[in-house]
C-alpha positions as CSV (number, residue, x, y, z in Angstrom):
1,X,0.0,0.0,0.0
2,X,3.0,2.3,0.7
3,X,4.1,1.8,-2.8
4,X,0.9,2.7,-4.4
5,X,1.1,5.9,-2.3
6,X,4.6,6.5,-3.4
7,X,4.0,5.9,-7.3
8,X,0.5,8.1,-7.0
9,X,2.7,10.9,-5.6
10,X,5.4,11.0,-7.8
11,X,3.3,10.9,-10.7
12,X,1.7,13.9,-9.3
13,X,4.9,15.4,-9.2
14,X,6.3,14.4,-12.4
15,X,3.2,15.2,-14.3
16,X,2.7,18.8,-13.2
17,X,5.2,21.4,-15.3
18,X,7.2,24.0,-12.6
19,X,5.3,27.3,-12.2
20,X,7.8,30.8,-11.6
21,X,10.6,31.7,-13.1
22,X,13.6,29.6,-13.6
23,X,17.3,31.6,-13.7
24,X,19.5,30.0,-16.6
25,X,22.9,28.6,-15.2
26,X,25.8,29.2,-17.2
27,X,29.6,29.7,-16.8
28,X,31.4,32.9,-15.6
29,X,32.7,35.2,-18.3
30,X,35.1,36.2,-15.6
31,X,38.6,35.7,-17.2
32,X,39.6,32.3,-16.8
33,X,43.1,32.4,-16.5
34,X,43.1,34.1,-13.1
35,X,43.2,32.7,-9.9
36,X,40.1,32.9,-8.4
37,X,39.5,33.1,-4.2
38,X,36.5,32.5,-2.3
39,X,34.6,34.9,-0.2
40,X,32.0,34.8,2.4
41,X,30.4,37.2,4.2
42,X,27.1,38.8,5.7
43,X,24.5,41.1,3.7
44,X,21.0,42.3,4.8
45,X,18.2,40.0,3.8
46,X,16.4,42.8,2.0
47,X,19.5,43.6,0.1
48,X,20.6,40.0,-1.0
49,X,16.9,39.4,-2.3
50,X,17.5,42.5,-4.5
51,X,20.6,41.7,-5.2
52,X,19.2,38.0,-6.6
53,X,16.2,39.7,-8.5
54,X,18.2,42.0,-10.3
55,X,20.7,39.2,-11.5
56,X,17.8,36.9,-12.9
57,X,16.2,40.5,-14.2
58,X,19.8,40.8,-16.2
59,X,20.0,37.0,-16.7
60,X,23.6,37.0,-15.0
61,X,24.8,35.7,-11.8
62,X,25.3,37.3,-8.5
63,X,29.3,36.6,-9.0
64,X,29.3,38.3,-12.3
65,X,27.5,41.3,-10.5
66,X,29.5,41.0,-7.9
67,X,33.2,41.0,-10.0
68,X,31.8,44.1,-11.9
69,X,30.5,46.0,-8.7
70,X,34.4,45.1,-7.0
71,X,36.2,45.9,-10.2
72,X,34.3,49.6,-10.9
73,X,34.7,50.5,-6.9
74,X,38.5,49.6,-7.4
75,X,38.8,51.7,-10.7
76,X,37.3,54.8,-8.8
77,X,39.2,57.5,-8.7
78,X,40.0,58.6,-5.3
């Protein structure tokens, strides 16, 4: 009976098509041939959630985003 309850739910879930919107993975276009460290710190909720709609609004990735955000504020003339 457990099995019947297990098939009749997956193809529930198989059957139905995802609702929302879906971001498209792809590689970075950051140069390759650097070295590349890892970071990891905290950002305000409200922030980050902006932060993620305006990369899927731009179909990019927060690291992209991120790299270009770094890169300008570096470039800035004092």
């Amino acid at each position: 009976m457990e099995n019947s309850k297990f098939g009749n739910l997956l193809n529930q879930v198989t059957s139905q098509t995802p609702k929302g919107v879906t971001q498209k993975v792809s590689k970075s276009k950051a140069k390759k041939s650097e070295p590349q460290a890892q970071l990891s710190f905290y950002l305000d909720k409200g922030l980050f959630k902006k932060l993620k709609m305006k990369a899927v609004e731009k179909d990019t990735s927060i690291k992209e985003i991120m790299h270009e955000c770094i890169t300008q504020y570096l470039n800035k003339k004092q």
